[in-house]
VOVEX-933653 format. One record per residue (C-alpha): x, y, z; residue number from 1. Coordinates in Angstrom, 1 decimal. Example, Ala and Ser with C-alpha at 12.3 -4.5 7.8 and 13.67 -1.06 7.14 Angstrom:
! VOVEX-933653
        x        y        z   seq
     12.3     -4.5      7.8     1
     13.7     -1.1      7.1     2
***
This chain:
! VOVEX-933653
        x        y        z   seq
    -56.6     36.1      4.7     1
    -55.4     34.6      1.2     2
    -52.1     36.5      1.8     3
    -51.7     35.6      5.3     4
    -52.8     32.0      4.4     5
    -50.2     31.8      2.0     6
    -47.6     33.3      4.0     7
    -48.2     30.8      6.4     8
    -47.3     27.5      4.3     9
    -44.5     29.3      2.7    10
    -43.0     29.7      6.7    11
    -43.9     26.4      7.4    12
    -42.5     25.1      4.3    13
    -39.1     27.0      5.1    14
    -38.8     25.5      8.6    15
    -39.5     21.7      7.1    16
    -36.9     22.5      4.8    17
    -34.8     23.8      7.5    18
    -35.2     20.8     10.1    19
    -35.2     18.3      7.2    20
    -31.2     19.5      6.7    21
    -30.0     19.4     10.0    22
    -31.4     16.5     11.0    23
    -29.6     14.7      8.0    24
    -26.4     17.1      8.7    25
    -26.6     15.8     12.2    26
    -27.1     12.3     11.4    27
    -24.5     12.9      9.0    28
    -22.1     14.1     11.9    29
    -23.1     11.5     14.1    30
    -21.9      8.8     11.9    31
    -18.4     10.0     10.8    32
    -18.1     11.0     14.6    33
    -18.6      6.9     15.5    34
    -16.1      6.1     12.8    35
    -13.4      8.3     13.6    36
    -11.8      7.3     16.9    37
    -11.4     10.1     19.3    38
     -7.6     10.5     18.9    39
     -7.7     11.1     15.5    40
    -10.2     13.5     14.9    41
     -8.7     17.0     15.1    42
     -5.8     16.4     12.8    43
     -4.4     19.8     10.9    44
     -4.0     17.7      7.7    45
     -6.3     17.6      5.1    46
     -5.5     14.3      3.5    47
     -3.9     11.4      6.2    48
     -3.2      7.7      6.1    49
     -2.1      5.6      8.7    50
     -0.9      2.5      7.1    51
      0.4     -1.1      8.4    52
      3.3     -1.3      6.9    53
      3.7     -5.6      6.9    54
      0.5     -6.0      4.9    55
     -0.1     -2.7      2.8    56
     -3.2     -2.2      4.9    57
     -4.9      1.2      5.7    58
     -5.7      1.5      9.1    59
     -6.9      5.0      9.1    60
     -7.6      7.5      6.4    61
     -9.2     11.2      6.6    62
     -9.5     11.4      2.6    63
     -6.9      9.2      1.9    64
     -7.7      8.5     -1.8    65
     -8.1     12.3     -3.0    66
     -5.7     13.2     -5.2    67
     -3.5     16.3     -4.5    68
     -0.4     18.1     -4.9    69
      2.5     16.1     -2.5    70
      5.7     18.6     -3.0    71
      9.3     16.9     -2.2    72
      8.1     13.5     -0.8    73
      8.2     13.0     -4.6    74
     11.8     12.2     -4.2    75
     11.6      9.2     -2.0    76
     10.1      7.7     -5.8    77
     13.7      9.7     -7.3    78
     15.3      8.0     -4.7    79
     14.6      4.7     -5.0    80
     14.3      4.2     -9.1    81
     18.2      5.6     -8.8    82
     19.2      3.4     -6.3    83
     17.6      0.6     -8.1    84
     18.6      1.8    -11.8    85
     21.9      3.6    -11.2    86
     25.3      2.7     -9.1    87
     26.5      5.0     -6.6    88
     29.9      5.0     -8.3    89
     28.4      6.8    -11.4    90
     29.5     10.3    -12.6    91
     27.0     12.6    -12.9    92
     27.4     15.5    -15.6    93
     25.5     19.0    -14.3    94
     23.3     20.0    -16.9    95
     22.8     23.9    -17.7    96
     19.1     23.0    -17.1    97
     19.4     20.8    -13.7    98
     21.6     24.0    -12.4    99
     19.0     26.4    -13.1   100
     16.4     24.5    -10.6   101
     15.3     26.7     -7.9   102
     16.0     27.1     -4.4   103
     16.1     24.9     -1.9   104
     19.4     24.2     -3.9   105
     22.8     22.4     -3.8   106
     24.6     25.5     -5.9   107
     25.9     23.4     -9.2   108
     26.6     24.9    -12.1   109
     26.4     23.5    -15.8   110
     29.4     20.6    -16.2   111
     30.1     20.3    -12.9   112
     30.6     16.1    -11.9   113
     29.4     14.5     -8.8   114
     28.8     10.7     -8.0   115
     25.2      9.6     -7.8   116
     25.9      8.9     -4.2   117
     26.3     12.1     -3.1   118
     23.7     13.4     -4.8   119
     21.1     11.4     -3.7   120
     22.2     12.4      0.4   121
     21.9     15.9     -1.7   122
     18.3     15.0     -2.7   123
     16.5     13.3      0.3   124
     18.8     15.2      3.6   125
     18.3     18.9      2.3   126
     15.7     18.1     -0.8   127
     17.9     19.8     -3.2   128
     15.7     20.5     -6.3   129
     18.7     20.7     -8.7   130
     20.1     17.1     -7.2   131
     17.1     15.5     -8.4   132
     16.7     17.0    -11.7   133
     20.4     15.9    -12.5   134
     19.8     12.4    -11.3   135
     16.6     12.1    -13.4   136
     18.5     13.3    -16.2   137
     20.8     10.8    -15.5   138
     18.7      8.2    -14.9   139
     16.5      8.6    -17.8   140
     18.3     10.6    -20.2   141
     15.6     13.7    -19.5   142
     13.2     14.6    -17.2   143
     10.6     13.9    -19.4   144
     11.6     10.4    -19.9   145
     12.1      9.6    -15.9   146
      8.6     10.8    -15.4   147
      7.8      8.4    -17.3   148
      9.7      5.9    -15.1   149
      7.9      7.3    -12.4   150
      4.6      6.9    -13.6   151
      5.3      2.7    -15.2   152
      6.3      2.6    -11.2   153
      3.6      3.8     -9.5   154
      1.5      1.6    -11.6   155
      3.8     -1.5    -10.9   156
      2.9     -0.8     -7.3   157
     -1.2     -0.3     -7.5   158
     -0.8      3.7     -7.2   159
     -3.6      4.0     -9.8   160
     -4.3      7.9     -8.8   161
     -0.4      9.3     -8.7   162
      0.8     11.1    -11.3   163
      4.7     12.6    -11.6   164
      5.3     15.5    -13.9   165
      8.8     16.3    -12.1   166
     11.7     14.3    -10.3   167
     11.8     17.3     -7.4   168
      8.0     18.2     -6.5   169
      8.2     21.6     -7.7   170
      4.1     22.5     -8.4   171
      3.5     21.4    -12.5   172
      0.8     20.6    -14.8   173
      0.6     19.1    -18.2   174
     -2.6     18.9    -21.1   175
     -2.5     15.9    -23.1   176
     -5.3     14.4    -25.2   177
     -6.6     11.1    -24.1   178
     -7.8      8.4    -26.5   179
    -10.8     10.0    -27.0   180
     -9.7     13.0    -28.3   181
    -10.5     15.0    -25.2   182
     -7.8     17.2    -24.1   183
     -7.0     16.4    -20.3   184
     -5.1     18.5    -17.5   185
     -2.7     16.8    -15.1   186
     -1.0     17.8    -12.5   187
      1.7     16.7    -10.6   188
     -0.2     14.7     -7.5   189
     -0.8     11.4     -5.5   190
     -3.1     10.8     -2.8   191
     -1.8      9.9      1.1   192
     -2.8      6.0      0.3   193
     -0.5      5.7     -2.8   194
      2.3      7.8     -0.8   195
      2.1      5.7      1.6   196
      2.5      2.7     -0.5   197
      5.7      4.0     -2.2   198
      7.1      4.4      1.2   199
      6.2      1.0      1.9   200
      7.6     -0.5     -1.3   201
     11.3      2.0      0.0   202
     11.5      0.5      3.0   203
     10.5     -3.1      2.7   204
     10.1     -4.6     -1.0   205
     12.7     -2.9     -2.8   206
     15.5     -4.8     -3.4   207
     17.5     -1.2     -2.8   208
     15.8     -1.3      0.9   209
     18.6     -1.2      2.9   210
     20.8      1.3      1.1   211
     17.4      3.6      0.9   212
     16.8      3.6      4.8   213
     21.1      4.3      4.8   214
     21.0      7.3      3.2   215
     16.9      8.5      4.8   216
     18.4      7.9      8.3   217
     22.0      9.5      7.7   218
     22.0     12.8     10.0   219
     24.8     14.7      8.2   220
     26.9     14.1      5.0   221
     29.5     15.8      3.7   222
     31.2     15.5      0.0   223
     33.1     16.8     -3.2   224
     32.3     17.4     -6.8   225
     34.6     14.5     -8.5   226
     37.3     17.4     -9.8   227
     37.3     18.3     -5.8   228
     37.1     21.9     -6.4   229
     34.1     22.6     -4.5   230
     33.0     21.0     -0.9   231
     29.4     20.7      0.4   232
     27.7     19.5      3.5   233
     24.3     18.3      3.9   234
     22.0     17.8      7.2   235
     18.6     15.8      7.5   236
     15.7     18.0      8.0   237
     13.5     15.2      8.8   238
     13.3     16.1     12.6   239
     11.2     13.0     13.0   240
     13.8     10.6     13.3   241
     14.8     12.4     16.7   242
     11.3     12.4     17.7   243
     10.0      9.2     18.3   244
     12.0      5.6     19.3   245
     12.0      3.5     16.1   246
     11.8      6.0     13.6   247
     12.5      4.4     10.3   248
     12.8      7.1      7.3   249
     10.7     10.1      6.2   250
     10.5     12.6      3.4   251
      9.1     16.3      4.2   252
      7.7     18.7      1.4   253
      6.5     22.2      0.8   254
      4.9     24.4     -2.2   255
      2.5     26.7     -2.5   256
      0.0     24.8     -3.9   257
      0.5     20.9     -1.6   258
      1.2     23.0      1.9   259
      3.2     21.2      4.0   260
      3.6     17.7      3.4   261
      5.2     14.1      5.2   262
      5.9     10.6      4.8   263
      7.6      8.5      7.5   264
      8.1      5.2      8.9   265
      8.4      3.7     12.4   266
      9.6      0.4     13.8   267
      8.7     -1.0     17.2   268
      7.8     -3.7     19.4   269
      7.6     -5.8     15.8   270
      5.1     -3.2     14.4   271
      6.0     -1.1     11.5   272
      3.4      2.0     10.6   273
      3.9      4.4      7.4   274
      2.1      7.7      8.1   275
      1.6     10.0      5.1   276
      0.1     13.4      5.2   277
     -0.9     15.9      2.4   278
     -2.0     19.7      2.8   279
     -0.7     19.6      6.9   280
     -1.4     23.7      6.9   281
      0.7     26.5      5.3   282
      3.0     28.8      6.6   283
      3.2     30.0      9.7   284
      2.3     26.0     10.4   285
      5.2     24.2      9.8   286
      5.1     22.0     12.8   287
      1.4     20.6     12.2   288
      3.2     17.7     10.6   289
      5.0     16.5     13.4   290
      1.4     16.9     15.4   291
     -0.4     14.6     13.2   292
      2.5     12.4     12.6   293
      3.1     11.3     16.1   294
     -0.6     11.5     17.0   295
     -1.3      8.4     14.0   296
      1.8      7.0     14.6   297
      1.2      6.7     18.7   298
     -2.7      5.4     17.7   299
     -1.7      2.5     16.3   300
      0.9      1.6     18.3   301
     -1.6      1.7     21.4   302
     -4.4      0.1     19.0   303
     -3.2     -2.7     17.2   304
     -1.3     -5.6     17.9   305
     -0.3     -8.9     16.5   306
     -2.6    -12.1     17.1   307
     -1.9    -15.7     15.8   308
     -4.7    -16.4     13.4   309
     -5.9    -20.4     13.5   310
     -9.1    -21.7     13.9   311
     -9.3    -25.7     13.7   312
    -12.2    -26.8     11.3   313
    -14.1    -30.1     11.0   314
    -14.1    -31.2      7.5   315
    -16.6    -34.3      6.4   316
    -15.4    -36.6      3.8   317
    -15.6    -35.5      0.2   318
    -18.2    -38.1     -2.2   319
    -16.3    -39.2     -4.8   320
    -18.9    -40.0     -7.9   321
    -18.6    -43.3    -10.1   322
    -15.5    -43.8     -7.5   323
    -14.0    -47.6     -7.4   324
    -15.2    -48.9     -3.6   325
    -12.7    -49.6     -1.0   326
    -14.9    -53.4      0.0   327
    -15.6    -53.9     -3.9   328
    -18.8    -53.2     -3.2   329
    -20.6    -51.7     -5.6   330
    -23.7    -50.6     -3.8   331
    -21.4    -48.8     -0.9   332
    -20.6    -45.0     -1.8   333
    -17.6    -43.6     -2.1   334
    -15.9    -41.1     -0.1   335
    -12.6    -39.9      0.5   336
    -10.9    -37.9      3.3   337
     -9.3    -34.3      2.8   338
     -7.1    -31.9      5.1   339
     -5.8    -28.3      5.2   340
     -2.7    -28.1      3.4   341
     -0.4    -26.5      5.4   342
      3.5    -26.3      6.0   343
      4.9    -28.5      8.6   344
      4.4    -27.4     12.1   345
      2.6    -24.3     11.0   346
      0.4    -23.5     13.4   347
     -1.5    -20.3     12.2   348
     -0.1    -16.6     10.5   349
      0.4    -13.0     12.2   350
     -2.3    -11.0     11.8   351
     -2.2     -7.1     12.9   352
     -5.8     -6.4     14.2   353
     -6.9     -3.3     16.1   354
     -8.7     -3.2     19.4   355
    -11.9     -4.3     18.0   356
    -11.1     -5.5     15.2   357
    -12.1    -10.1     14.8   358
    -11.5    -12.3     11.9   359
    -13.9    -14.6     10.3   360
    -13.5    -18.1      9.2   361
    -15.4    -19.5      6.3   362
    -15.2    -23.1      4.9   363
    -15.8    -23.8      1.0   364
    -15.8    -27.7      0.3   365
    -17.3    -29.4     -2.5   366
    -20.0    -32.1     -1.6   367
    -18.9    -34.5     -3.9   368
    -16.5    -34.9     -6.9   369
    -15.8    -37.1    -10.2   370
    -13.3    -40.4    -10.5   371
    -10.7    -40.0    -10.7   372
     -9.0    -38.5     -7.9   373
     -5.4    -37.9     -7.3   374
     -3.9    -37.5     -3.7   375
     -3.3    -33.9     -3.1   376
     -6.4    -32.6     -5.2   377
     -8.1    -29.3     -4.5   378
    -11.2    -29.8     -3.2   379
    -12.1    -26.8     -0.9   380
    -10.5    -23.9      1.2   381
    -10.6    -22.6      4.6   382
    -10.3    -18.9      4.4   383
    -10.1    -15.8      7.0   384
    -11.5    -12.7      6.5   385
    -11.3     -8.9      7.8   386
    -14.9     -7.7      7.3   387
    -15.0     -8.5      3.3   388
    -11.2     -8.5      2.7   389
    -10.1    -11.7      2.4   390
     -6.4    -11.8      4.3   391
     -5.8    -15.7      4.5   392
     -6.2    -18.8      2.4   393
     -5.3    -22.1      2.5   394
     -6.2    -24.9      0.4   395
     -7.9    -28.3      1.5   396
     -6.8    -31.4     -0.2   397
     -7.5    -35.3     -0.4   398
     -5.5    -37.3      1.7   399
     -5.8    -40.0     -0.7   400
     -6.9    -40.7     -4.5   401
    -10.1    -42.4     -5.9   402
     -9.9    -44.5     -9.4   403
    -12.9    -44.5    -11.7   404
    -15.0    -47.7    -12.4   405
    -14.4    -48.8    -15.7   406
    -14.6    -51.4    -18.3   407
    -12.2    -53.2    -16.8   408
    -13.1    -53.0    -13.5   409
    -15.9    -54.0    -14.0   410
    -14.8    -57.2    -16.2   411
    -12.7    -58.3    -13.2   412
    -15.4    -57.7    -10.9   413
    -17.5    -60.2    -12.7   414
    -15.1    -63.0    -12.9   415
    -14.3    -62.8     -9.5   416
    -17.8    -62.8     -8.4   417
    -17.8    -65.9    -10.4   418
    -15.0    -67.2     -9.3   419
    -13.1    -67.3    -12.7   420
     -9.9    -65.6    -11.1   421
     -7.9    -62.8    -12.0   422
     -7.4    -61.6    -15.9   423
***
């Protein structure tokens, strides 16, 4: 009986155990199923963003922020740091080393000359590994030294988890030793948000923009080494372009280690989506990219639009403390109007919100302030928000200034109270 009895609470202790886990894993489930909308949730890639590409906002992530490897959409950051550091003009000299890259491959050999130009169609139409070591080399004097561009970059832009070992994607790693003494392994990686934000900062903020989407959206190019002794012809493989009305740019990529890879852009009815995609499946999967691409990309231009953002506040008159009174009145309090400061005729921003999506207006405003008061002083804002993110602020300000009672306000007050007359 001791045996059985034991027996007994270790079954039932097993089945507790049991039903305890899949009632969390099923809670568990439950929620991420309510959070992901419908459309979205059998995507082939591992890591995907869908990003608005006006504000920088995500819209939709499936692990967005993990790191991982990213293969050739490296070069849309080659890309633009050449456009925006080198002239198309320039001569490039082959190095022995940029020649030995491995395929996919222009075919250069060491000392061979080529304008920048024509490599970088080289680079981001056929994703020549050798084109991008030669322009980093170029660029930066190594490769070593442009990854370091690379890295100051990403940075600049708020990519705080991407980190460029090479100019082409090819799979790499590095140890270094941190400040601490502790000997750290990198590899070559970014995650789809920060991908997605260096696409962004291609196509909108760069002041290289234009000439980036030229050469992303150019459907064949064909060229010369300078001595003219060797011709070469390159064709975009970013079949996206041809896929969907509006297509902006893209970048595709492949190793080993990243799978298939994408980052492209799309322009229509005044909406402008990036969509950036790491680990999309391996071989035999190469189309999964163009699955997932035009499944996010067709989301939220069915799920967002753009609203006009205004909400007209009532706004009480600020008290103005120790304030001089309008009627000389000493015993009267003080208080002076205020207004949102806006531009002329502005009648609220653009916002892009989703289906369900509702903005939220909160009022600051100080109850009462300190003489003296200039016109145009900061008392308050009115500000919108998108659940906690704040995406809208504008200032309130008096309409009119407040002095201070002093010494000799209050001497004047006196005499005229007496009838002396003015001092």
């Amino acid at each position: 009986m001791r045996v059985l009895k034991k027996y007994s609470i270790f079954v039932f202790s097993m089945l507790f155990i049991f039903f305890s886990v899949y009632i969390c894993y099923a809670d568990t489930t439950q929620i991420q199923t309510t959070e992901t909308p419908e459309e979205l949730r059998q995507l082939y890639a591992q890591s995907a963003v869908l990003m608005d590409a006006d504000s920088g906002r995500v819209l939709f992530e499936k692990n967005g922020y993990e790191q991982m490897p990213m293969a050739s959409t490296t070069k849309i950051m080659t890309c633009i740091l050449a456009l925006e550091n080198g002239n198309l003009e320039d001569e490039v000299t082959i190095s022995s080393y940029a020649a030995s890259q491995p395929k996919v491959h222009l075919g250069m050999y060491n000392g061979q000359k080529f304008h920048l130009g024509d490599l970088l169609y080289s680079l981001m139409l056929e994703s020549h590994n050798d084109s991008a070591v030669a322009i980093a080399e170029h660029i930066g004097g190594s490769v070593e030294e442009f990854a370091t561009m690379m890295n100051q970059k990403a940075r600049d832009l708020g990519c705080q988890n991407t980190y460029f070992i090479t100019p082409n994607g090819l799979d790499a790693k590095t140890t270094f030793t941190d400040e601490n003494g502790n000997s750290v392994e990198m590899i070559h990686s970014t995650t789809a948000a920060d991908l997605a934000t260096i696409m962004m900062y291609c196509i909108r903020i760069s002041p290289k923009k234009e000439e980036f989407l030229n050469i992303t959206r150019t459907i064949s190019h064909s060229f010369t080494d300078i001595e003219k002794k060797q011709g070469y012809s390159c064709n975009n493989h970013n079949a996206f372009l041809s896929m969907m009305e509006g297509a902006l740019s893209g970048k595709t990529g492949f190793t080993n280690n990243a799978g298939y890879c994408y980052v492209g852009a799309l322009k229509r009815d005044g909406k402008t989506f990036i969509v950036a995609l790491l680990a999309c499946g391996w071989p035999n999967n190469k189309t999964y990219k163009w699955a997932d691409t035009k499944k996010l990309m067709n989301y939220g231009l069915s799920h967002y639009e753009y609203q006009t953002i205004w909400e007209e506040v009532s706004l009480s008159p600020v008290k103005v403390l120790e304030g001089v009174p309008k009627e000389n009145d000493i015993q009267t309090d003080v208080y002076v109007n205020v207004k949102v400061q806006k531009k002329e005729q502005e009648e609220g921003f653009s916002y892009l919100l989703g289906d369900t999506e509702t903005i939220e207006t909160k009022v600051e405003l100080k109850e009462e302030m300190t003489a003296p008061i200039k016109e145009g002083t900061v008392v308050g804002s009115v500000q919108y928000f998108l659940g906690e993110e704040l995406i809208r602020s504008y200032p309130i300000v008096t309409e009119e200034g407040a002095e201070r009672i002093d010494f000799r306000w209050c001497l004047k007050k006196i005499l005229k109270d007496f009838g002396i007359g003015k001092i």
